[in-house]
C-alpha positions in Angstrom: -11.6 -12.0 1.2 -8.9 -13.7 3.4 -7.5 -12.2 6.5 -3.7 -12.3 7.7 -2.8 -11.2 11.8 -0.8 -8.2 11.5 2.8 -9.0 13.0 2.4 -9.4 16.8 -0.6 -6.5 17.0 -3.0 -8.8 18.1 -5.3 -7.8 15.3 -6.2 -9.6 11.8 -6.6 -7.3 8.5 -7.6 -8.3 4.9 -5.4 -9.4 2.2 -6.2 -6.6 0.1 -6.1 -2.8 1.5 -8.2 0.1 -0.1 -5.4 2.8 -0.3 -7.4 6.3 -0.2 -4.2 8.2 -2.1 -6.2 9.2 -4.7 -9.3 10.1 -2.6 -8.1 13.6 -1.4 -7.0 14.8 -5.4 -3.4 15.7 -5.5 -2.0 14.6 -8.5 -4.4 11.8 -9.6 -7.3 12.5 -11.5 -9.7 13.3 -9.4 -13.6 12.2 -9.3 -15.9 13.4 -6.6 -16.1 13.2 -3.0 -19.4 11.1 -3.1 -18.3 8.6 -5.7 -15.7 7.9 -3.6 -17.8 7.4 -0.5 -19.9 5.1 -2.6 -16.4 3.3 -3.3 -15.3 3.1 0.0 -18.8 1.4 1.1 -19.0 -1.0 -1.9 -15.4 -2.1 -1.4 -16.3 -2.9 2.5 -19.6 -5.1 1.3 -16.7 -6.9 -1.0 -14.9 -7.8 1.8 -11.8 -5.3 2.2 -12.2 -4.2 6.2 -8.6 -2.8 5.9 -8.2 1.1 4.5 -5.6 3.1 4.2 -5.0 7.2 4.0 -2.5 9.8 5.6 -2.4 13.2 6.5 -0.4 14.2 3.3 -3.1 12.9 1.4 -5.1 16.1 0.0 -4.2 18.1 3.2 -6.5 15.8 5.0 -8.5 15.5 2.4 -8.5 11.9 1.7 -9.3 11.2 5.6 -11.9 13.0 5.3 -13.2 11.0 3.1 -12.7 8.0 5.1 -14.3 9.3 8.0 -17.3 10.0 6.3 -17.5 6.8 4.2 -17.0 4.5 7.9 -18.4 6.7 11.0 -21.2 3.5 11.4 -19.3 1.0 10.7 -16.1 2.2 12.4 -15.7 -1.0 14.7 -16.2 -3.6 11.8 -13.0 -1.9 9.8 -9.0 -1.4 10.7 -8.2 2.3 9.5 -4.7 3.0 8.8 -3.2 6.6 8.3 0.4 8.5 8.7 2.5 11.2 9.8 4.2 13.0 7.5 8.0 13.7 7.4 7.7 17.2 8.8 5.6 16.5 11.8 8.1 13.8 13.3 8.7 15.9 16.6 6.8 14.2 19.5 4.7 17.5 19.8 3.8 17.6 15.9 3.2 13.8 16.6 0.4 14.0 19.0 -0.9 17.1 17.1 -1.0 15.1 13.8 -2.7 12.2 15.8 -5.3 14.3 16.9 -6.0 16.0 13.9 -6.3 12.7 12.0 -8.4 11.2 14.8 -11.0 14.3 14.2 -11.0 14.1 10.5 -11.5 9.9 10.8 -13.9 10.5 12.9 -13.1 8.0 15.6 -11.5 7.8 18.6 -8.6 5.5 17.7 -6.4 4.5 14.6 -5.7 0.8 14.0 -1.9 1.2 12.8 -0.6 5.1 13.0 2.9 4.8 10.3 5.8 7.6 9.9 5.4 8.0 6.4 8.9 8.7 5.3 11.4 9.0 7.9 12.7 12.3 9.2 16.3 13.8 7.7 17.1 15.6 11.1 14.9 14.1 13.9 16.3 10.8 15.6 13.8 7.6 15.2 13.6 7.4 18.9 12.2 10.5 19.9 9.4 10.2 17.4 8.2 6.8 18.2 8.8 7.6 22.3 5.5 9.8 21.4 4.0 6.8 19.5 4.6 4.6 22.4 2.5 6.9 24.7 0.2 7.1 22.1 -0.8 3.5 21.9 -0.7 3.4 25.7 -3.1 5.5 25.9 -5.2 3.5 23.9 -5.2 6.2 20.8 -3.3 4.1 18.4 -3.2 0.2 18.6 -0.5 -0.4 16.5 2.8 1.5 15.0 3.8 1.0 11.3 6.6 2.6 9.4 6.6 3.0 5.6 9.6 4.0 3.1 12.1 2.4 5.8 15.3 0.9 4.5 16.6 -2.0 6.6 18.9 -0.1 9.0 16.3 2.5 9.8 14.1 -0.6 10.7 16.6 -2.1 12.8 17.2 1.5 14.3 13.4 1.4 15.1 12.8 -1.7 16.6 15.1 -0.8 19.1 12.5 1.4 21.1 9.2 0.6 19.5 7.2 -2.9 19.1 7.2 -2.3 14.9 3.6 -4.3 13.4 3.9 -3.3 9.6 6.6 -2.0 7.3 4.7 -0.4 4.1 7.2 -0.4 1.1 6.8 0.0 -2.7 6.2 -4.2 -3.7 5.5 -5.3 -7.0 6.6 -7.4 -9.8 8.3 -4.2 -10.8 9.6 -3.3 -7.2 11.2 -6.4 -5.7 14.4 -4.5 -3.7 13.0 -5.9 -0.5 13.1 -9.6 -0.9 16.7 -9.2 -0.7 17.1 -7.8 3.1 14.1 -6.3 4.4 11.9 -9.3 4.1 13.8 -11.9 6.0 14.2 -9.1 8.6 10.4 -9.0 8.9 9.8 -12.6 8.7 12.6 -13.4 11.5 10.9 -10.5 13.8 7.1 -10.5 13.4 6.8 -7.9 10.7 3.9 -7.6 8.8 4.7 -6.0 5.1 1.8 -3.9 3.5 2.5 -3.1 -0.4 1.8 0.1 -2.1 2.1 0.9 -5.5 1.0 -3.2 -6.0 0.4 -2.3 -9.8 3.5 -0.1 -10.1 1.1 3.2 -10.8 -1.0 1.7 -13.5 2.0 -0.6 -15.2 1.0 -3.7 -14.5 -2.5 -3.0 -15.7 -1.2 -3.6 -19.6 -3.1 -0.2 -20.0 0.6 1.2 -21.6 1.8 -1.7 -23.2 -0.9 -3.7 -24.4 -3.9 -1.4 -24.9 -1.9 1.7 -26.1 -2.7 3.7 -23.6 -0.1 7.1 -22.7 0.2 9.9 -20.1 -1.0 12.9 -20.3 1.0 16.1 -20.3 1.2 17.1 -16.5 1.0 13.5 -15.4 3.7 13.0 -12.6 4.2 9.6 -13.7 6.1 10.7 -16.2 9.1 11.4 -14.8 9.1 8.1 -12.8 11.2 5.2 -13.9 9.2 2.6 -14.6 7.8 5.5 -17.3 10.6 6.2 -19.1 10.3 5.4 -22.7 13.4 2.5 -22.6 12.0 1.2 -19.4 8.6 0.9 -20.8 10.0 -0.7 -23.9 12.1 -3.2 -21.5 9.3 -4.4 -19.5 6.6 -5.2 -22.3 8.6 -9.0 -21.7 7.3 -8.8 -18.8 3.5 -8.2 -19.5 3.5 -10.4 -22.7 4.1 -13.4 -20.0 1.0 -12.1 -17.3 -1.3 -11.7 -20.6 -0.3 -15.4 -22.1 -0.7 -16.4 -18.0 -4.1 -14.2 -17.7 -5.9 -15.9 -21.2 -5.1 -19.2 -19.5 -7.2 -18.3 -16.7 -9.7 -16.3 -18.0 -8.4 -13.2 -15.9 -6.3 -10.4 -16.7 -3.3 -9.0 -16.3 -3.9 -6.8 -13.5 -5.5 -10.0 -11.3 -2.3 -11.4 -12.1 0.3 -9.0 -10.5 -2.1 -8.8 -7.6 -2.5 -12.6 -7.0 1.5 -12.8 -7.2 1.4 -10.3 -3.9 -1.4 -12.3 -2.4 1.1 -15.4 -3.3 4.3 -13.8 -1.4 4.8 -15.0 2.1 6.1 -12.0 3.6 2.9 -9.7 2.6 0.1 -9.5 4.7 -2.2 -7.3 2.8 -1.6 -5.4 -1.1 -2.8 -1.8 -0.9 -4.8 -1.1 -3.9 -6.2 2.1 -4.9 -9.2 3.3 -7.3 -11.3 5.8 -8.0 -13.6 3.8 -10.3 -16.3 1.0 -9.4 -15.6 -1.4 -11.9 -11.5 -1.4 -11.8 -11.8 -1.8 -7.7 -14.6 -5.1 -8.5 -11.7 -7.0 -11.0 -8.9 -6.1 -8.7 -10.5 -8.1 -6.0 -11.2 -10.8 -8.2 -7.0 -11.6 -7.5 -8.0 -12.7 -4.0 -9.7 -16.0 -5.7 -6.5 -16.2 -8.3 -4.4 -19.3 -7.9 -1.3 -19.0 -9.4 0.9 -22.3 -9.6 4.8 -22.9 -8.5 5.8 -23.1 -12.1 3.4 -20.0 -13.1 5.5 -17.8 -9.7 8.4 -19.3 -11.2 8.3 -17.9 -14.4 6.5 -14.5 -13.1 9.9 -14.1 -10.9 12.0 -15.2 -13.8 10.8 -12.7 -16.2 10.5 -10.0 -13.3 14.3 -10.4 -12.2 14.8 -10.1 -16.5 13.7 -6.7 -16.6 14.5 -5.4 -13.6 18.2 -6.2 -14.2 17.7 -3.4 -16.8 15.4 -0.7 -15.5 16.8 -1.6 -11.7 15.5 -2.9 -8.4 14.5 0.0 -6.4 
């Protein structure tokens, strides 16, 4: 596992994140809290040092989680967690920060994001709490996540910004057109979520038959709708014929095509299961050629020009 510095932080994390999203239950099928301990630990002797989680996560829950899974081995790992939209108020701020700090377990966050930003409370006064929390030596570096490009510009202005955390994937490109060369030109590291588009770019719905349950949130999403899903089997018929070349599979590919974009520092990927998080890491060893990239984008831009960018 590779490691990239983080923007002008001063710190290096892996290429690939563990995102703990699904670790507090909420609307994923959920396991148990041990198994997911055991995951955490088993992804850590793979390599990933990086993990991610917020307070909206479970109610907690998923911190939690990642408390218990890293206590001894907290200073070996970068921990990354949020505040949530309605605790953007410097006072909620520092409350939130201290309410994540007891449930990590630790006595500092690596990179503290606001997780969407606020409708009614101005940028500055929630990252003027930020600042004084990373002077205090709380947080060591301050992330924001679901930012379009003005409200990063807006932020920048009264906070050093390390990490912008969008939606990036072969499925969710709107960023390469603005927000990355923003983030290139000042510093900003990119961490992806959603890397394989909630389960898309697995092949699980187009090439092994798989469908959602009733109840599953996913089904109202875009990329779920049934002439979306019927757009982008293009799109996965190219990473299968490029995944049987390598003796991979189509999941490895969309991650290596992350790992293979210059903007991204690290691809958040999330799992509740063993054996999925083992072949997702195989992508970090994935070479994927200029002509391969080219095609990938090709195809990508195809579909997209249907189902849309964003």
């Amino acid at each position: 596992m590779k490691t990239k510095k983080l923007g002008n932080a001063g710190f290096d994390i892996s290429t690939m994140t563990f995102g703990c999203w699904e670790l507090g239950g909420g609307p994923w099928e959920f396991t148990n809290d041990q198994n997911n301990i055991e995951l955490i630990r088993k992804a850590f002797e793979l390599g990933i040092t990086t993990f991610d989680t917020a307070e909206g996560y479970g109610n907690g829950h998923s911190e939690e989680i990642v408390g218990a899974a890293l206590a001894d081995i907290r200073q070996q790992c970068i921990i990354t967690t949020k505040v949530s939209r309605s605790n953007l108020s410097p006072q909620d701020v520092r409350k939130s920060a201290e309410n994540s700090l007891k449930r990590l377990k630790t006595d500092y966050i690596d990179i503290y994001y606001i997780h969407w930003p606020s409708f009614d409370i101005p940028v500055q006064e929630t990252l003027s709490e930020f600042v004084k929390l990373k002077e205090e030596g709380l947080i060591r570096a301050i992330g924001v996540s679901n930012f379009s490009l003005e409200q990063l510009k807006e932020a920048v202005r009264y906070a050093q910004i390390d990490v912008i955390q969008p939606e990036y994937s072969l499925l969710h490109r709107a960023i390469e057109q603005e927000i990355v060369p923003f983030c290139l030109e000042h510093s900003i590291g990119t961490m992806s979520y959603s890397s394989i588009a909630k389960g898309i770019l697995t092949g699980a719905f187009h090439l092994y038959g798989k469908t959602l349950k009733d109840g599953d949130f996913r089904k109202e999403r875009r990329l779920f709708l049934p002439e979306h899903l019927e757009a982008e089997k293009e799109l996965l018929a190219v990473m299968k014929e490029i995944a049987d070349s390598k003796e991979a599979n189509v999941t490895q590919i969309a991650i290596a095509w992350l790992l293979h974009q210059e903007a991204l520092t690290s691809a958040i990927i999330g799992t509740q299961d063993q054996h999925h998080l083992e072949n997702n890491m195989k992508a970090a060893s994935l070479s994927l050629s200029v002509s391969e990239l080219e095609t990938l984008n090709k195809i990508s831009d195809q579909v997209l020009s249907v189902i849309g960018y964003s």
